[in-house]
N, C-alpha and C positions, 0 to 999 in steps of 0.2 A: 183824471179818469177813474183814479181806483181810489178808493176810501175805505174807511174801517169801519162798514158798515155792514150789519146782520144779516142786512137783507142783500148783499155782494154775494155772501156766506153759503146763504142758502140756493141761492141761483146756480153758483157752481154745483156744489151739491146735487141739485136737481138735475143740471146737464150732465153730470156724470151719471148719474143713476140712468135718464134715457139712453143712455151712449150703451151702457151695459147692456141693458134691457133689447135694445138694438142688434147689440152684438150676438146675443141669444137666437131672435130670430134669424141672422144670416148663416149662423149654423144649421137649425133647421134646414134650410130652401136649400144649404148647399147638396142635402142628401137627393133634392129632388134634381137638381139641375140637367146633371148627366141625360134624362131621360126626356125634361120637359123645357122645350127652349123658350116658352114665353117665362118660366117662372128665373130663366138664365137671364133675361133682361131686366126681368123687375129687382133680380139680385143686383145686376152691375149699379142700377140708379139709386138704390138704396144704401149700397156700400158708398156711393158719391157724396150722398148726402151726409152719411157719416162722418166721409171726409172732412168735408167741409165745415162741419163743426166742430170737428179736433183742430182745425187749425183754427176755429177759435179760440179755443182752449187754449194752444198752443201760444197765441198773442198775451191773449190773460196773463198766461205763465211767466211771459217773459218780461212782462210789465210788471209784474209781481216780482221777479229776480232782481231785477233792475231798481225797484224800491229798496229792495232786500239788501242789496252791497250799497246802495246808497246810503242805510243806516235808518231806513226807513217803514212803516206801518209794516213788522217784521211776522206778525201774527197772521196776516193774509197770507205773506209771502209763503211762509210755512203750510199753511193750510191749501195754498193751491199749486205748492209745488209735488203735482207726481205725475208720472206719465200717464198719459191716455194711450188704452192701446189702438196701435193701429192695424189700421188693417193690413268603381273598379273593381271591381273584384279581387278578392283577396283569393290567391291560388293557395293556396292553405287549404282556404274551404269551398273552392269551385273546383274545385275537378270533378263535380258532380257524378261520382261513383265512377263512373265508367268511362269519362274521356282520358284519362291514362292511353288506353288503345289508342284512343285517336292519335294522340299526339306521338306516341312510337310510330301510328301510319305515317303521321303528317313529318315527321325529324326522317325516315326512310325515303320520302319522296323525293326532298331535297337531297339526301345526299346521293339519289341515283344521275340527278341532273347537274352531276360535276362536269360533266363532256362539254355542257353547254352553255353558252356564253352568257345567255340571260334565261330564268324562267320563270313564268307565273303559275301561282298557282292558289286556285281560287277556293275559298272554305263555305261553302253554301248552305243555308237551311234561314227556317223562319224565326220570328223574332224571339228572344226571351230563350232560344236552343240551346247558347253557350258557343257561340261561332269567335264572341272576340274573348272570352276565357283561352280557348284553344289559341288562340292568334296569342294570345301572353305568354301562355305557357310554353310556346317554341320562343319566341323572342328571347323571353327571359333564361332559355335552358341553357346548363351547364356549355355541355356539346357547341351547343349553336354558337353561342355565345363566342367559344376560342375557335371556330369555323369564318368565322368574318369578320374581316377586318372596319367595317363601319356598318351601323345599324341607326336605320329613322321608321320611328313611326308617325303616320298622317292619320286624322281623322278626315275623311271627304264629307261626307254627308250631304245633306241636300241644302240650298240648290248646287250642283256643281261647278265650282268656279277656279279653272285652270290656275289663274295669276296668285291666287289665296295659297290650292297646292304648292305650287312651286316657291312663294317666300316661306311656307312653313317647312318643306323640306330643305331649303338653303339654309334656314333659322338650325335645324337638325344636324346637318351635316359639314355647315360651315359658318358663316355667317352672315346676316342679311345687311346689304348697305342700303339704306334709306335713299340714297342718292336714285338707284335704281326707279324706285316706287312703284307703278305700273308698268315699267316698259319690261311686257314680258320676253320680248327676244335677249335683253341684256340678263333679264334672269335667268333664262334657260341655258343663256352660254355657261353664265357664273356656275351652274350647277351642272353641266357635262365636265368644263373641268376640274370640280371638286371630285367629280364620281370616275374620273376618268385612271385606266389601270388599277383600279381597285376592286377587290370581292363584298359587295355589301347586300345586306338583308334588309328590303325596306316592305312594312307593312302600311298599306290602302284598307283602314278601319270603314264600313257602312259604305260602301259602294253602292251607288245606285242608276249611274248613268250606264246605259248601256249601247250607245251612239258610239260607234264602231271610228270613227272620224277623227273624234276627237279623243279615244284611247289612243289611236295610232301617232296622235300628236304628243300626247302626254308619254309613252313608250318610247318617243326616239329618244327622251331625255338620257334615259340609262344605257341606251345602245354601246355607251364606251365603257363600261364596266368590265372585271374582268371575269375570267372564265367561272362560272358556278355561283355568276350572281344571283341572286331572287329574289322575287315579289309576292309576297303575299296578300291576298285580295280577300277579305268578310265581305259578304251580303244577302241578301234575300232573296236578288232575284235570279232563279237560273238562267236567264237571258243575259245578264252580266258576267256570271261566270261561264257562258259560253265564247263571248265577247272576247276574254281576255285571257283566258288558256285554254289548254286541249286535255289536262288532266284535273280533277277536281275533289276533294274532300268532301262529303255531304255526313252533315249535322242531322241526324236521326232521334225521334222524340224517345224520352226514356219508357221502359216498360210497364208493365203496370203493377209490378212487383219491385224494379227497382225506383221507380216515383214514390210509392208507397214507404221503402228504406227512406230514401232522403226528407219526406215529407215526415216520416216517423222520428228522424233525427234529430229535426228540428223544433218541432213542432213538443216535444215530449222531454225536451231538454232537462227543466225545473220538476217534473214531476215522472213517476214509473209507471211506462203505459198498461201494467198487467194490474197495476190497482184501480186504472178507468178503463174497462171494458167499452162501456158504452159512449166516449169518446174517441176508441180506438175506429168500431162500427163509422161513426158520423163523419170522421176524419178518411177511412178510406173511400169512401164517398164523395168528399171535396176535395182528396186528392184525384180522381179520376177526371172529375170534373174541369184539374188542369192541364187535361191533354198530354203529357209525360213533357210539360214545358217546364226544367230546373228552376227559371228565376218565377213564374208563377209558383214552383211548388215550395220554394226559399221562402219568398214573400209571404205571402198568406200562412205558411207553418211559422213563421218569423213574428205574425199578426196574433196567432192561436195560443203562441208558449205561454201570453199569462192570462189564460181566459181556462178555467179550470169546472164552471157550469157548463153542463149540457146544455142549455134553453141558447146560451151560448153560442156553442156550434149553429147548433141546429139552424139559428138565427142566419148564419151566413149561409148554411148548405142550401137555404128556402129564399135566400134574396134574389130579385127581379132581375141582375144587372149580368146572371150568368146567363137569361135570355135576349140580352142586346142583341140588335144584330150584330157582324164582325165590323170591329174598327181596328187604330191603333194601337189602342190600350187595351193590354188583357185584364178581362173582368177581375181575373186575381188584384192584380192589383191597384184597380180602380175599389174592391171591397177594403183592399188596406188602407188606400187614403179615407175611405167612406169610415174607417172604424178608426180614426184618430180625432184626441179630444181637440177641441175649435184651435188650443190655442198652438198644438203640432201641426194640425195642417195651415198652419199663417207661416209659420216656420218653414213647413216645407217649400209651401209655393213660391216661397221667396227665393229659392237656388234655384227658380227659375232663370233668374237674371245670369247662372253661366251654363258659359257654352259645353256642349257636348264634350266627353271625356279631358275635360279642364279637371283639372287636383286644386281642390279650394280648402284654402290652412283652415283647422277647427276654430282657433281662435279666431280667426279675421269674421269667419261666418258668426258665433255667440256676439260680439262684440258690434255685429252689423245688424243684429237680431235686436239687441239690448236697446240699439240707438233709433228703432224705429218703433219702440216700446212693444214686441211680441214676445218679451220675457218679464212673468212678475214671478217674483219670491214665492216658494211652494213650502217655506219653514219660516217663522216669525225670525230663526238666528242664524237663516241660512244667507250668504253674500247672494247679490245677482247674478254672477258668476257661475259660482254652483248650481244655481239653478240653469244658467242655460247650458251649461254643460249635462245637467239630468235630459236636457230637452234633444241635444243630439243624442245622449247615448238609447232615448228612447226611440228616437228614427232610424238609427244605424242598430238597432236589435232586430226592427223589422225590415231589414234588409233593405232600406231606399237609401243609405249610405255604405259605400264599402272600403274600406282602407288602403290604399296605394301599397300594391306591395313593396316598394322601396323605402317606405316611412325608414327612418331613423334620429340618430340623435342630431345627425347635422340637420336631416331636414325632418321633421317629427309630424305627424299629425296632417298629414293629408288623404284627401278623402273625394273618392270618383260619386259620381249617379250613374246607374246601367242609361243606354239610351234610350230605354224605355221610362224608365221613372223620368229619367230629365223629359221626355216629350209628356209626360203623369203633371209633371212640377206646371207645363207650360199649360196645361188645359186648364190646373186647378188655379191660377192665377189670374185666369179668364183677362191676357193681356197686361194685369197690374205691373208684371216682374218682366222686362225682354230686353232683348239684345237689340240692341239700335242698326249692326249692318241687315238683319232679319224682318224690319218692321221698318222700312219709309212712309206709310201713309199715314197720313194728316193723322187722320181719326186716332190709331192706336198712340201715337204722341203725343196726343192731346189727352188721351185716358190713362197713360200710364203714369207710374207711381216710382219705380225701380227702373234701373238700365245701366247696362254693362255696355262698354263697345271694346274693340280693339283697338290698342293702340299701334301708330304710325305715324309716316310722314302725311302732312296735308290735314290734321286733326283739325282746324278749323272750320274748312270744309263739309267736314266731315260731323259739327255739333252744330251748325249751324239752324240745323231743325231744330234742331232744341228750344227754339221762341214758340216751339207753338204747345212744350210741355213745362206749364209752367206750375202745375202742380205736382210736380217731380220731390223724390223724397231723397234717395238713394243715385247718385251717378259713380260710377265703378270702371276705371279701365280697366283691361285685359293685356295682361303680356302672357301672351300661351305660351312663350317660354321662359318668362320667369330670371329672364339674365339681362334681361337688352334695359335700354334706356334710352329716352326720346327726349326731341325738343319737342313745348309746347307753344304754340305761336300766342304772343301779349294778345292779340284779339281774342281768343279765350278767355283767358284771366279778367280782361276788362268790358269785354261785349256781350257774353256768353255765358260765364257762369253769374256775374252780379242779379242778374234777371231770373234768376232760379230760387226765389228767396223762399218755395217749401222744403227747402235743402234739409235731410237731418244726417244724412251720411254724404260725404265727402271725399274721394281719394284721388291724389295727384301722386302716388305712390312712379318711383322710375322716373319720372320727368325732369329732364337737364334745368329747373327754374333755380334762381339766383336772388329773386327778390317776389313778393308778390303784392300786387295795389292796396293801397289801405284801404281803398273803398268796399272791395270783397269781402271783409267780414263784417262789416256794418249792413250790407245787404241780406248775407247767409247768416242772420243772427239766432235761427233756432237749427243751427249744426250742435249734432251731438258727439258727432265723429266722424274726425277729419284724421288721415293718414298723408303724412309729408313725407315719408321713409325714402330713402336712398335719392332724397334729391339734390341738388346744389346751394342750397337755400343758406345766408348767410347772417339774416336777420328776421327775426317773424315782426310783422307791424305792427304798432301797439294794440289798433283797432281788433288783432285775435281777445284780447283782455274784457271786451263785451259780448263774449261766446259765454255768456251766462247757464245757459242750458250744458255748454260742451262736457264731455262724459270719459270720451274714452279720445289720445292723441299718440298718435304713431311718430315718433323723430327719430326713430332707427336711423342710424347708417348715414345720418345727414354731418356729414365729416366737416364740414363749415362752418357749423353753428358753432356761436362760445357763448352765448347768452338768450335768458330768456327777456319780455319786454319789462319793465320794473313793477307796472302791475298785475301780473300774473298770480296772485293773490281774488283775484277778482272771478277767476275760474273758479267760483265756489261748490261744483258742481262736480270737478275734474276727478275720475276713481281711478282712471287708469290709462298709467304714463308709459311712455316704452321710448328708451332713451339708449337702447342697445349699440356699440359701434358710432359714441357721440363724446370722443375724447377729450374737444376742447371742450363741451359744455359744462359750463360750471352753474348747478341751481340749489348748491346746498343755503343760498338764500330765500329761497321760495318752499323749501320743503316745507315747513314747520306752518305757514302758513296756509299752505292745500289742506283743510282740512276733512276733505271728502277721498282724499289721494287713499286708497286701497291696495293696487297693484303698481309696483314699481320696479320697471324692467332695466337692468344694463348700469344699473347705478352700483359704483365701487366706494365703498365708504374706507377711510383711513382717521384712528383718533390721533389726534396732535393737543397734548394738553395747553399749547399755547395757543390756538384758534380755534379750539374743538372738533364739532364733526364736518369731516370735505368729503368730495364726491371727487 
């Protein structure tokens, strides 16, 4: 099929050159989309078609690697190996001037309702206000903190789904037995007696249902708490916070003096706002413009700090999109995604694929980026790495990323979306990026590209839609909490995912597996990044060793492994290994050999002048 001929050469060439040229245009149409919905359909058919011949490229390529370790027509291989691309709040800096008060109101309220056995108490206002800042910042206080003795936070969100609550606050509070699954009466006991004689603080993040019925079913859960336990409830709609207490916090937009501080603070960061006058004018302007909404006037000052033209500003103060009608998305920050260059917002759209107030590690996202090729080199000597690290910290300046305020050294580098950008992430993805319990119909399975689901019991069931997305790029479980570990039923491994063969990201991260089919990777052969981390897994099959493309391989924590397959050499591709918490593995045989290996995690070197270097 392939030969070393000129005119092979030039053909690639030429399709990469449309592919670019392509990619030009859908940046354009994206700026009109928002406004015009025929030119939203012509964008999804045209990004398809794109599709569609990256993954020929992508064939090309592999056929070309596969020459390449064979020892063969080495100059094509070269020539046509490179990717095509494809298509929290940090309370530090949210206390958005003036919710101090609130939060002395809101730490006083609680502690007047010691007499009472249980109370809610609900934090109300519209979106972007700083409703779940304020819900952090009592959680997380000092005070509160040595006040109770167990503390859970839920996110509800829409649609509301009692059985979901209730395993994620047992996941919080104690621990989820799988055994359980749906049967929620056995959850709900499991979780009266965890909570039972105890003082705890549990936060209901984005409440939306306000069906009086099933509050009162979800309420008896806590009835055996002990005296001065409390609830705290976020949401929008004052019908919910009437619903569910009789006292209520209300979130009040900022002034237009103190909008005007905060917008000025950020906004003026890099440069002294008394040597641009006439930035200062245009800016209080657009700051009014955000209705005294903190994460509209974050964002959009966040968007401004490196634009130092006036024509600039102005640019944003005169755009069409602050005459929308009302939607979800504040025009603030539908200008910020409108003012990222094409290849940040491919970037953003794609943390489409998690769920609402999910903490997703910087690294796992660069390294999920890199493998679905939305990151090229910005410096001829700079790694890819760096570069995708330049790529987040250019989204996390304009405030669409914000850092867990628990980061540290044990757990480093995590990173929320307000629930507004994550619903931002999902519009601008136009379906590419979603969550599989959120999206059952045909249609969006069949167009998507990226998906996240939760992990559980009954996960077979549960992918089995999955035959109708078969140009799927990216599949990513979810453990929302980050501690648990599941079985994966063999009819996955051998039904389910074989059939996914657009696969370039991979994660069976958590899963109890021991062995996996050789046939899997001979199907998934353009994976670029697979994550086996903390599974059971005691030998990789040899058939990984024709993951020609593979790039980036996660063996963290897999405590069983002692060996890699003997051609592991063949991963010509492999930059970045993570071998963290993998005592028996021994691969000071295969180092010297990877010679694309860059990053190399968890590996202990010891010199011995009698057998040289071990790991």
């Amino acid at each position: 099929m392939f030969r070393r001929h000129k005119h092979d050469l030039c053909l690639l060439k030429k399709l990469r050159t449309i592919l670019l040229g392509l990619q030009a245009v859908i940046s354009d149409a994206q700026y009109k989309q928002a406004s015009n919905p025929y030119v939203r359909h012509w964008l999804n058919e045209l990004q398809d078609a794109v599709e569609s011949a990256e993954n020929i490229m992508e064939d090309v390529n592999y056929e070309a690697l596969r020459l390449k370790v064979e020892g063969q027509h080495q100059n094509l291989a070269e020539t046509s190996n490179r990717q095509v691309s494809d298509l929290g709040l940090s309370l530090s800096d949210d206390f958005f001037l003036n919710i101090k008060e609130k939060l002395e109101e809101t730490i006083e309220t609680l502690e007047d309702a010691n007499g009472k056995n249980i109370t809610v108490l609900p934090i109300v206002g519209m979106a972007g206000i700083g409703k779940t800042t304020l819900a952090k910042a009592v959680y997380n206080d000092e005070k509160v903190r040595d006040h109770f003795g167990l503390k859970a936070w839920i996110c509800v969100s829409e649609p509301y789904d009692v059985v979901k609550i209730t395993k994620e606050l047992l996941q919080e509070i104690s621990s989820f037995d799988s055994m359980f699954n749906n049967n929620l009466n056995k959850l709900q006991i499991r979780v009266k007696e965890s909570l039972k004689g105890k003082r705890f603080l549990i936060v209901l993040d984005d409440v939306w249902n306000d069906n009086y019925s099933e509050w009162d079913e979800l309420r008896s859960l806590f009835v055996q708490g002990d005296i001065g336990s409390e609830i705290i409830v976020t949401t929008r709609k004052e019908s919910v916070a009437l619903t569910m207490g009789n006292k209520q916090i209300s979130m009040d937009i900022l002034s237009s003096e103190v909008s005007w501080s905060l917008f000025e603070r950020h906004a003026f960061e890099n440069m002294n706002p008394k040597k641009h006058l006439e930035l200062q004018e245009i800016g209080k302007q657009i700051a009014a413009k955000c209705k005294g909404l903190p994460l509209a006037l974050k964002t959009l000052a966040g968007m401004l700090r490196t634009k130092s033209e006036v024509e600039g500003w102005k640019r944003v103060l005169r755009r069409e999109i602050w005459e929308l009608p009302d939607n979800d998305i504040l025009p603030a920050l539908m200008l910020s995604y409108n003012d990222l260059p094409l290849h940040l917002k491919r970037c953003f759209s794609y943390c489409a694929i998690f769920p609402k107030d999910y903490p997703f590690c910087k690294e796992q996202v660069i390294q999920l980026w890199i493998a679905n090729g939305l990151v090229q080199r910005l410096q001829k000597y700079e790694t890819i790495e760096e570069s995708g690290n330049q790529y987040f910290f250019e989204l996390r300046s304009r405030s669409l990323f914000e850092m867990v305020p628990d980061s540290s050294k044990r757990n480093p580098e995590k990173f929320l979306m307000h629930d507004l950008v994550n619903d931002l992430a999902q519009i601008a993805s136009s379906n590419l990026c979603i969550r599989l319990e959120e999206n059952q119909d045909s249609h969006i399975l069949e167009r998507s590209r990226h998906m996240s689901y939760s992990m559980g019991f009954g996960d077979f069931e549960k992918l089995k839609p999955l035959n109708k997305s078969e140009q799927l790029r990216t599949l990513l479980p979810i453990d929302s909490k980050l501690y648990s570990s599941f079985f994966l039923s063999e009819r996955v491994l051998h039904n389910v995912l074989p059939r996914l063969a657009s696969l370039r990201a991979l994660s069976l991260s958590h899963y109890q597996i021991k062995e996996l089919p050789y046939v899997l990777f001979i199907k998934l052969k353009l994976l670029r990044y697979l994550d086996l981390s903390w599974t059971k897994i005691k030998e990789l099959p040899d058939s990984i060793c024709v993951l020609y493309n593979l790039e980036t391989l996660f063996l963290s924590y897999c405590c069983d492994l002692k060996e890699l397959p003997l051609q592991t050499e063949n991963l010509i591709n492999l930059r970045y290994l993570d071998i963290s918490g993998t005592s028996l593995l021994n691969i000071s045989l295969h180092l010297s050999k990877l010679k694309s290996l860059h990053v190399l995690l968890g590996a202990k070197f010891l010199l011995s002048s009698s057998s040289g270097l071990r790991i």
